[in-house]
C-alpha positions as CSV (number, residue, x, y, z in Angstrom):
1,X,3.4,-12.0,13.9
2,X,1.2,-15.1,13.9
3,X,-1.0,-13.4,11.3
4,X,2.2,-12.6,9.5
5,X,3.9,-15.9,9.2
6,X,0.5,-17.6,8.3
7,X,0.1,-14.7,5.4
8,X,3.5,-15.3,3.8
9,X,4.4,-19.2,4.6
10,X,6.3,-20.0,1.4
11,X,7.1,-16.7,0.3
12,X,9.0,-14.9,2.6
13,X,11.9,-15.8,4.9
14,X,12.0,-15.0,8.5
15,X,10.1,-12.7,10.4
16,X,12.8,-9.9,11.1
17,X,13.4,-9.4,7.3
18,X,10.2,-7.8,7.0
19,X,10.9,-5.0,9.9
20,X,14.4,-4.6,8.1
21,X,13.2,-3.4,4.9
22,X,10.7,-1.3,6.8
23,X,13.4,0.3,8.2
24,X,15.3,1.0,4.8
25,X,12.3,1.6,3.0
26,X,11.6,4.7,5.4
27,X,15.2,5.6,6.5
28,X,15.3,3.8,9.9
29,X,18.7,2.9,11.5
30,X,19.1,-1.2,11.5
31,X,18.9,-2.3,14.9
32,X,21.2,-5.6,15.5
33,X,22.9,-5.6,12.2
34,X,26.9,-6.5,12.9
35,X,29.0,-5.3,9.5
36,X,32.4,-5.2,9.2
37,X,33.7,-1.8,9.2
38,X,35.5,-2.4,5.8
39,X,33.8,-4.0,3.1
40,X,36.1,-6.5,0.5
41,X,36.3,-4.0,-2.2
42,X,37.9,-2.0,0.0
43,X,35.8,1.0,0.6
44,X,33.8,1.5,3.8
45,X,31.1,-0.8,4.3
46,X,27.7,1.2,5.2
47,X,24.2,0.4,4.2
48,X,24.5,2.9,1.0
49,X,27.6,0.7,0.1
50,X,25.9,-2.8,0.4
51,X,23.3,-1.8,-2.1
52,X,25.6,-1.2,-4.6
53,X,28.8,-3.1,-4.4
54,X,28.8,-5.3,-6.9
55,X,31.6,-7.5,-5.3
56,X,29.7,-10.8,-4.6
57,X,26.9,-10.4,-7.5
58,X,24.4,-9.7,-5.1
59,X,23.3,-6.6,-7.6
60,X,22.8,-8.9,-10.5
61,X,20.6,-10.8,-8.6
62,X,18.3,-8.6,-7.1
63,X,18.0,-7.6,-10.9
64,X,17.2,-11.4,-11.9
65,X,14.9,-11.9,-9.5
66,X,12.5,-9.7,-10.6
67,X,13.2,-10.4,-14.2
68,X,12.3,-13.9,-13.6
69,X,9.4,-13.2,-11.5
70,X,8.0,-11.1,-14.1
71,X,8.9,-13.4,-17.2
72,X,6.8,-16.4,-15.2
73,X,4.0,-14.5,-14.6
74,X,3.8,-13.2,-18.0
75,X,4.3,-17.1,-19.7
76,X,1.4,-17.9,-18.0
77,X,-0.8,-15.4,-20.0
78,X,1.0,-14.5,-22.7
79,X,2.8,-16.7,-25.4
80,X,6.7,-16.9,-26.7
81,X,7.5,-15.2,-23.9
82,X,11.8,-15.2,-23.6
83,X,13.9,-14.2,-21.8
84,X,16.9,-11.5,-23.2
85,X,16.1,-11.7,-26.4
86,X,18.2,-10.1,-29.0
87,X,17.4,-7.2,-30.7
88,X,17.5,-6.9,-34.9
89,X,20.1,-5.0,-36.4
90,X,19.4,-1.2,-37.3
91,X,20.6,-1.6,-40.8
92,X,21.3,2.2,-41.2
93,X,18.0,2.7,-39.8
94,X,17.6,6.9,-38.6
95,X,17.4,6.7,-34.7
96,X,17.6,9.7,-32.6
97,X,21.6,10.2,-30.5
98,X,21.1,8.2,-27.3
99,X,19.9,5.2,-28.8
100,X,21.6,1.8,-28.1
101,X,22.7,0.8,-32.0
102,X,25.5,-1.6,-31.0
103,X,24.9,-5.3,-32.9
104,X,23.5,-7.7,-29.9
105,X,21.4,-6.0,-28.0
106,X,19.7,-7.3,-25.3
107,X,16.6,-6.6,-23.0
108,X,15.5,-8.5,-20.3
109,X,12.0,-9.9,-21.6
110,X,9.7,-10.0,-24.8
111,X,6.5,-11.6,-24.8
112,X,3.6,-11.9,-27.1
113,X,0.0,-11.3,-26.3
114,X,0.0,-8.4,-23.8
115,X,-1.3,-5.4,-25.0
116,X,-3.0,-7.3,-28.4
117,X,-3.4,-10.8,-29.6
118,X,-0.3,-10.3,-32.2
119,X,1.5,-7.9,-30.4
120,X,5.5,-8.1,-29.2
121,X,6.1,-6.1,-26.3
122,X,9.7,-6.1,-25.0
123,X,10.4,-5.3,-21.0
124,X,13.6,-3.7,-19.2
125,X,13.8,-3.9,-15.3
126,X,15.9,-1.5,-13.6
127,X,16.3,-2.1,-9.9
128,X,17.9,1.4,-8.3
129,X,19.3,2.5,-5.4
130,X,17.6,5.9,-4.5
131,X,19.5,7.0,-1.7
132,X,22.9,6.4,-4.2
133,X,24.8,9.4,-4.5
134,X,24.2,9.7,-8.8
135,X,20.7,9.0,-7.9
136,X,19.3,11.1,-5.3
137,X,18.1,14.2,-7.9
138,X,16.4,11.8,-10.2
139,X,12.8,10.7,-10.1
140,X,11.1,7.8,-11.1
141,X,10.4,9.3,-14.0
142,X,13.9,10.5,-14.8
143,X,14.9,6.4,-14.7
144,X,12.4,5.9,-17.2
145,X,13.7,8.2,-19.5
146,X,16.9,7.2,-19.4
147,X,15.6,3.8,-20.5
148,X,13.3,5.4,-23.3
149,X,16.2,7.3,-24.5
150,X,18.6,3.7,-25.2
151,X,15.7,1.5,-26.4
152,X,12.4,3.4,-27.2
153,X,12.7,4.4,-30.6
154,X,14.9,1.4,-31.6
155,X,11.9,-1.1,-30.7
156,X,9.7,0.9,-32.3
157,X,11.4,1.2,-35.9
158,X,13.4,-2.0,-35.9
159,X,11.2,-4.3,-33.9
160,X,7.5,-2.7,-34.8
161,X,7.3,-3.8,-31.2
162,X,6.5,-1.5,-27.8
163,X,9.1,-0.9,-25.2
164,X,7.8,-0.8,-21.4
165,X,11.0,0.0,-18.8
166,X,10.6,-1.4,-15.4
167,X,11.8,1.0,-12.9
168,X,11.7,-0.2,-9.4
169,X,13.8,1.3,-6.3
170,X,15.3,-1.2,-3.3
171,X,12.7,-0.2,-1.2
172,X,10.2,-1.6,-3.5
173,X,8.8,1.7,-4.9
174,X,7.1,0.6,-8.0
175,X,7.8,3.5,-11.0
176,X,4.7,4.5,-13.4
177,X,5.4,2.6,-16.0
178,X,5.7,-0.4,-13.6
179,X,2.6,0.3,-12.0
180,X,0.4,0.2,-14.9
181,X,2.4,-3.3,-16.2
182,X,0.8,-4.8,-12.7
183,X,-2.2,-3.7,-13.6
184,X,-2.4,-4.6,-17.2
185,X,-0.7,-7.4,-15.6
186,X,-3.5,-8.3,-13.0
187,X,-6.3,-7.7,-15.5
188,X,-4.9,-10.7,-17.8
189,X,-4.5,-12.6,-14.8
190,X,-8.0,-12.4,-13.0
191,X,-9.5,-13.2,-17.0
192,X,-7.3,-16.5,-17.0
193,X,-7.5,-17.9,-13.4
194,X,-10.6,-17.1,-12.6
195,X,-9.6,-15.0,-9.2
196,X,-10.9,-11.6,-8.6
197,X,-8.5,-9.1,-10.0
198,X,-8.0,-7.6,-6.2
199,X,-6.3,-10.9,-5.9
200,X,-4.3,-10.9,-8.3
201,X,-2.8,-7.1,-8.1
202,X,-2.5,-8.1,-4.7
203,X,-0.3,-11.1,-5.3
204,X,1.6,-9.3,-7.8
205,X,3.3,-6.6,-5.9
206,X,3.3,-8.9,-2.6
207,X,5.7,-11.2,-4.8
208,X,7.7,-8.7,-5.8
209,X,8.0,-6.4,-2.8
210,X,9.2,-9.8,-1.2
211,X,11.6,-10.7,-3.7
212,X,13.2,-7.7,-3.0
213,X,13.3,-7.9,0.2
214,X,15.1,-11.0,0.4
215,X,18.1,-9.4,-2.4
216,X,18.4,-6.9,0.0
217,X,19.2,-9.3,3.0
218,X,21.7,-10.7,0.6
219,X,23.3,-7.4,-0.5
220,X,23.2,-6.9,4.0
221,X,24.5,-10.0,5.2
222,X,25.7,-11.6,2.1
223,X,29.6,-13.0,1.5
224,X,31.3,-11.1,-1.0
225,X,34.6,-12.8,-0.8
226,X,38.2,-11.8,0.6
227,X,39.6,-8.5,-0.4
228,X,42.0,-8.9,-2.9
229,X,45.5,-7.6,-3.5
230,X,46.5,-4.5,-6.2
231,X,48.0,-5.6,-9.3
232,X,52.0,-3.3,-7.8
233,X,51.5,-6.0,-4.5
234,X,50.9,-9.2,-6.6
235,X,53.7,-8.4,-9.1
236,X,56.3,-7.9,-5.6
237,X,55.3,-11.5,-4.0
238,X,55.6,-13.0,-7.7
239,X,59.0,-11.4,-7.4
240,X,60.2,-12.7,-4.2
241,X,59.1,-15.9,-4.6
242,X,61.1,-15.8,-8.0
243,X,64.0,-14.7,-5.5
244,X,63.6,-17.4,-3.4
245,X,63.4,-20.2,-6.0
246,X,66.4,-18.9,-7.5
247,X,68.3,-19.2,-4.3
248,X,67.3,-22.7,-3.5
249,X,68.2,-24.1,-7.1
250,X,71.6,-22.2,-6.6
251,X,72.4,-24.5,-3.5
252,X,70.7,-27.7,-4.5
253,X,72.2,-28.1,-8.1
254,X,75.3,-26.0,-8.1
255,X,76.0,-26.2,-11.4
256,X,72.9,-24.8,-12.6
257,X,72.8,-20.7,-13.5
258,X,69.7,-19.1,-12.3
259,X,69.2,-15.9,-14.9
């Protein structure tokens, strides 16, 4: 633990984090953890369910933090390095079915620099839930297809630019194409700084394996608000309170007709 805390000082959170996301990462029960038996949505709350309820945001931000992690990192090697940039217009351009044509597209990074000294490379992070019921028959490699398929060839014609999809799972499973980023990634890194690139690579998925970890604590234990009422509940209150308003300007002002 000492040799834990003096590791990660800055980085991480709290000690027990680290032996929760041990525990999802290799299917353990979560000893401790008090949930509500009904989550706000409405559905029932289980571990499955807190990864990907979107009530509360907590799935766009474990998909930002990532993104942003990445897009500093690569701003420090790299140039004009942005974040969802917008994509060119296809201009009757012959893409293959599949692919994204819709007029403001966006991905989550572009950068300059990475694979050449001129060269535009544009990023996409997906963060997944693998144990999610439309997710348990696909692979890694299935994910990045799926991203290939919307962006690939539209980067390649419209934008003469290359197209790496970022596939990593909420137990911090890095996919292929991720793996060789951190690596190309790393390389860059060591060149600049100075550090060994054992450091660097080492840094890299440390980072990231912790901002993960601390999404998923959010998506665990995080607020996601009151549940709210169906639209047939809201229109019946708005109805009785029209009832009672009537009622009380019937005996207040007499003469006046409520309709």
């Amino acid at each position: 633990k000492q040799w834990y805390q003096r590791r990660v000082r800055g980085v991480f959170q709290t000690f027990q984090h680290y032996f929760k996301q041990t525990n999802l990462r290799y299917d353990l029960p979560l000893v401790g953890e008090a949930r509500s038996a009904e989550c706000a949505c409405g559905a029932k709350n289980n571990i499955n369910h807190s990864m990907n309820c979107k009530w509360g945001g907590f799935v766009s931000v474990r998909h930002n933090c990532v993104r942003d992690f990445i897009a500093a990192e690569l701003q420090q090697v790299c140039y004009d390095t942005k974040i969802e940039p917008h994509l060119l217009d296809t201009r009757g351009a012959q893409l293959p079915p599949g692919t994204i044509t819709a007029k403001g597209a966006r991905l989550d990074i572009s950068t300059r620099g990475f694979w050449g000294p001129m060269d535009c490379t544009y990023f996409d992070v997906k963060v997944f839930n693998p144990r999610a019921q439309s997710n348990e028959k696909l692979t890694y490699e299935d994910q990045e297809d799926k991203k290939n398929k919307a962006y690939l060839h539209r980067v390649l014609e419209v934008e003469k630019a290359t197209f790496i999809p970022l596939v990593m799972a909420t137990t911090g499973v890095l996919g292929p194409d991720f793996t060789r980023f951190v690596q190309q990634l790393s390389a860059k890194k060591a060149k600049k700084t100075g550090h060994t690139y054992e450091e660097c690579i080492r840094y890299l998925r440390v980072r990231l394996q912790f901002s993960m970890v601390r999404s998923i604590t959010c998506s665990l234990r995080g607020y996601r608000g009151t549940g709210r009422k169906n639209r047939e509940d809201s229109s019946t209150d708005l109805y009785h309170v029209y009832k009672l308003l009537c009622v009380a300007c019937f005996f207040t002002c007499p003469r006046l007709t409520c309709q």
